[in-house]
C-alpha positions in Angstrom: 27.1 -91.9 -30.0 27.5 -89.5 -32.9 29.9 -86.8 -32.7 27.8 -83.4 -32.5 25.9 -85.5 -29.5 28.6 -86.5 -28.0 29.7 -83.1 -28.0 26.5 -81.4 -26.9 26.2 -83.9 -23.7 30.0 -82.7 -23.1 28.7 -79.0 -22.7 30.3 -77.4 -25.8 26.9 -76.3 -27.0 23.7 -77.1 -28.3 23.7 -80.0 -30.9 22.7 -77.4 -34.0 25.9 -75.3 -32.5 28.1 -78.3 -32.1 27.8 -79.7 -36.3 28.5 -76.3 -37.0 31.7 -76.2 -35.1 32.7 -79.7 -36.8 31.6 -78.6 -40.2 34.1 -75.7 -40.0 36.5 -78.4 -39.0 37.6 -77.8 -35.6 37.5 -80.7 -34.2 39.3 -83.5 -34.2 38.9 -87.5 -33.2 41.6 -89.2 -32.0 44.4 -86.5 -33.7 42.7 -86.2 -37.4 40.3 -83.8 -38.4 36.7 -84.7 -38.4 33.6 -82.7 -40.4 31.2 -85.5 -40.5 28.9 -85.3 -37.2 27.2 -88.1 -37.7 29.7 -89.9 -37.1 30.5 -92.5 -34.2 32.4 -92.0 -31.1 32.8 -93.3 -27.6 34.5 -92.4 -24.1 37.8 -94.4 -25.9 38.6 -92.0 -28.9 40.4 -88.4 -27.5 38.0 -85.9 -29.1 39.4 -82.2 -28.7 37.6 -78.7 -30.1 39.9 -76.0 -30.9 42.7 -78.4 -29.6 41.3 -78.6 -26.4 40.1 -82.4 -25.1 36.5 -82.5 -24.5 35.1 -85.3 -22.3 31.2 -85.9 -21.5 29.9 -86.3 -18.0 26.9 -89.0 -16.4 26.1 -85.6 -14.1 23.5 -83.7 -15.8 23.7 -80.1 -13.8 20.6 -77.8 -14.4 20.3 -74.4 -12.4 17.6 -71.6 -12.0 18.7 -68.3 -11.6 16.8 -65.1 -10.8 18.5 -63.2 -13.7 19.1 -59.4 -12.4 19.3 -56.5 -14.6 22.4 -55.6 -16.0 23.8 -59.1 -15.9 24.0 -60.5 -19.5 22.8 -64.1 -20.9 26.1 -65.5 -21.8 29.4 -67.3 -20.2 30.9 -63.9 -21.0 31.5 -60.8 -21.6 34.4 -59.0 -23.7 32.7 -56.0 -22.2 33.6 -57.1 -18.6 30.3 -57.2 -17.8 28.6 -59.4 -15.2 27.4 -63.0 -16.7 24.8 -65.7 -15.6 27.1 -68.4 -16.0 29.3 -66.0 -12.7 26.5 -65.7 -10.6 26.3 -69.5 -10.5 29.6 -70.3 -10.0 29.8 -73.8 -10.7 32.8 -76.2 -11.4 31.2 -77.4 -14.2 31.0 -75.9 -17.4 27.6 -74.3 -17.6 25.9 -72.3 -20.3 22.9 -70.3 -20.3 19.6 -72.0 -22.1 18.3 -69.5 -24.0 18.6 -65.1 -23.2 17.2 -62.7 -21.3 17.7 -59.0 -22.4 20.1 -57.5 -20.1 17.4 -55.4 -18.7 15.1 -58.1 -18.5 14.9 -59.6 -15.1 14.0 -63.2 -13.8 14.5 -67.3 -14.7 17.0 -68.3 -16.8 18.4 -72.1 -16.5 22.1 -73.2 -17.0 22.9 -76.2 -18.0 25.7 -78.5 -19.2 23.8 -80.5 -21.3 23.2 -79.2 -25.0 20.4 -82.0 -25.9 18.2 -80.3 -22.9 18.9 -76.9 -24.0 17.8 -77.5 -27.4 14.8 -79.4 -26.3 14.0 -76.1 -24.7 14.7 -73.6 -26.7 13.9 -75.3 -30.2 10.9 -73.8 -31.8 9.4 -77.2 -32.6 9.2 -78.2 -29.1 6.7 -75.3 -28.4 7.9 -74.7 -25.1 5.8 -72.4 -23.4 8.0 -69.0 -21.6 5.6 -66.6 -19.4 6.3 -63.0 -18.9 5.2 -60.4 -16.6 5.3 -56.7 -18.3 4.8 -53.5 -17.0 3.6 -51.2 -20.2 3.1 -47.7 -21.3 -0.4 -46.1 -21.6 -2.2 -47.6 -19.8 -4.9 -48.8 -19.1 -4.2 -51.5 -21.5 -8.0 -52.2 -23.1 -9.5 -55.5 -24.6 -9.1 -54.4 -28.1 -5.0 -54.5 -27.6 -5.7 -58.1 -25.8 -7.6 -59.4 -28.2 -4.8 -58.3 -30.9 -2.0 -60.2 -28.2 -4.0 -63.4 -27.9 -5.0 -63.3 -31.8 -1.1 -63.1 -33.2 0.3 -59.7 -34.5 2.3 -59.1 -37.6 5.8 -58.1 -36.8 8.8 -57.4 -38.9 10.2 -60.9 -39.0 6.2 -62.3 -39.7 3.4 -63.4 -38.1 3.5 -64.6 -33.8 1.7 -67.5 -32.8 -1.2 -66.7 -30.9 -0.3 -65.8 -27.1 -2.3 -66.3 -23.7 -2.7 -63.0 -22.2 -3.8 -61.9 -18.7 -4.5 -58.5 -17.7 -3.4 -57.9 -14.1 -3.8 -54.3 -13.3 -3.9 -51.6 -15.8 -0.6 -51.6 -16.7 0.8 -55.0 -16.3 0.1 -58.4 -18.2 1.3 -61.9 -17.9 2.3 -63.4 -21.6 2.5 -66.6 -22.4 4.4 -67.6 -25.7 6.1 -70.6 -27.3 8.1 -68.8 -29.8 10.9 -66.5 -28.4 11.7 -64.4 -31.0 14.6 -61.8 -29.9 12.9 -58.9 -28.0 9.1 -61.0 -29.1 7.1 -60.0 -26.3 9.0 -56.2 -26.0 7.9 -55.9 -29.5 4.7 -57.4 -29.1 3.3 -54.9 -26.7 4.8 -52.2 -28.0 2.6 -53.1 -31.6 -0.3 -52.7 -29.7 0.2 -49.4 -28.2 1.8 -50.4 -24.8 5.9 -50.2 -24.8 7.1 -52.5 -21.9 8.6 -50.3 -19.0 10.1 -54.0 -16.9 9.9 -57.0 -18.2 10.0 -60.7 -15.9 10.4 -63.9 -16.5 8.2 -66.0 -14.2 8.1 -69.5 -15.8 9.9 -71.4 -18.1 8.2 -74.7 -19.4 7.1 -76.4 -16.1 9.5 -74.2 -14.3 8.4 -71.8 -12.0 10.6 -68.8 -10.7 8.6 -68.6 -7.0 10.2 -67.1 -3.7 14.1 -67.2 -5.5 15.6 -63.9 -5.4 17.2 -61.8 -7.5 21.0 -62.7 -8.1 20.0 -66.1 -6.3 20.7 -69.5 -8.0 19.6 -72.9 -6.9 20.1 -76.3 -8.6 17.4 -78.5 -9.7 16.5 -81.7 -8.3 15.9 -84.7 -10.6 12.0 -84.5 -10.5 12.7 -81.5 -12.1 15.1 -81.8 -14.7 13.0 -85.1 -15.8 9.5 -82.7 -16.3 11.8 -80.4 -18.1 12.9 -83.1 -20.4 9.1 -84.2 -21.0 9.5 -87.5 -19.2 
């Protein structure tokens, strides 16, 4: 297995974030310093990051959490703040795929796999995210509908063209493939409407349904293998 997978299936981060880390030469394969990460290692070499051993696992562990506000996306927080990876809890080392806005609520997955995490959060897999927003202004009208399912212009270029649903006057449900920081925030707030609360209710096949706020629950294989595209 090559190095920067070997090291993404052990949990140390995505496969783009693991070459990085060997490129800048922190790692090492059996005591010497390796910046290659293509190349080939097995469960017999010692492979540390940061002088710390690294070993992979057979148990692929993927959670859903209804994200709160307040609680940010990461492992953690210099801040102190609360984290997703502490409202799970786990023994394993867990990660969150992708980030919520810390005052954006709803799913967010953990996972100690890096391959799966940047399966979904890779632009080129076009996995699809769907939001539920509460906006300014209302009532949002077709002409600012039209502009959300078209694609806008934004700062950082064109979006992809979204599928939008109108709700009730002031709420829509968005689905895009992109995620852009802040892309649907900024989205809706091109078109007239800032977003007052923002939800995440699906991610890929992934539904958030009756899970509560602050409430984790692990996913069953069935799961994990739609999630994977198998």
């Amino acid at each position: 297995m090559r190095l920067a997978k070997y090291l993404a299936h052990a949990g140390v981060g995505s496969r783009r974030a693991c070459e990085q880390i060997i490129c800048g030469g922190r790692v090492t394969v059996g005591g010497i310093v390796v910046a290659d990460p293509a190349r080939d290692v097995d469960a017999t070499v010692d492979v540390a990051v940061d002088g710390r051993p690294v070993t992979t696992t057979d148990a692929l562990v993927v959670y859903a959490l209804n994200k709160p506000a307040g609680v940010v996306s990461t492992a953690r927080d210099p801040q102190g703040r609360p984290t997703v990876v502490s409202l799970v809890g786990s023994d394993v080392r867990l990660y969150p795929v992708g980030r919520l806005d810390i005052d954006t609520t709803g799913l967010i997955l953990l996972t100690n796999d890096g391959e799966l995490a940047h399966r979904l959060t890779h632009p080129r897999f076009e996995v699809e995210k769907t939001y539920r927003a509460t906006v300014a202004n209302p009532p949002v009208r077709e002409a600012a509908l039209r502009s959300l399912r078209a694609g806008l212009v934004l700062d950082d270029g064109p979006t992809a063209p979204a599928r939008v649903s109108r709700l009730k006057a002031d709420t829509l449900e968005i689905t895009i493939h992109e995620g852009r920081k802040r892309q649907v925030k900024r989205m809706c707030e091109a078109v007239g409407h800032p977003v007052r609360t923002l939800e995440r209710v699906r991610f890929g096949s992934l539904d958030l349904g009756g899970l509560r706020p602050g409430s984790h629950r692990r996913l069953s294989a069935r799961e994990v293998a739609a999630l994977q595209g198998d």
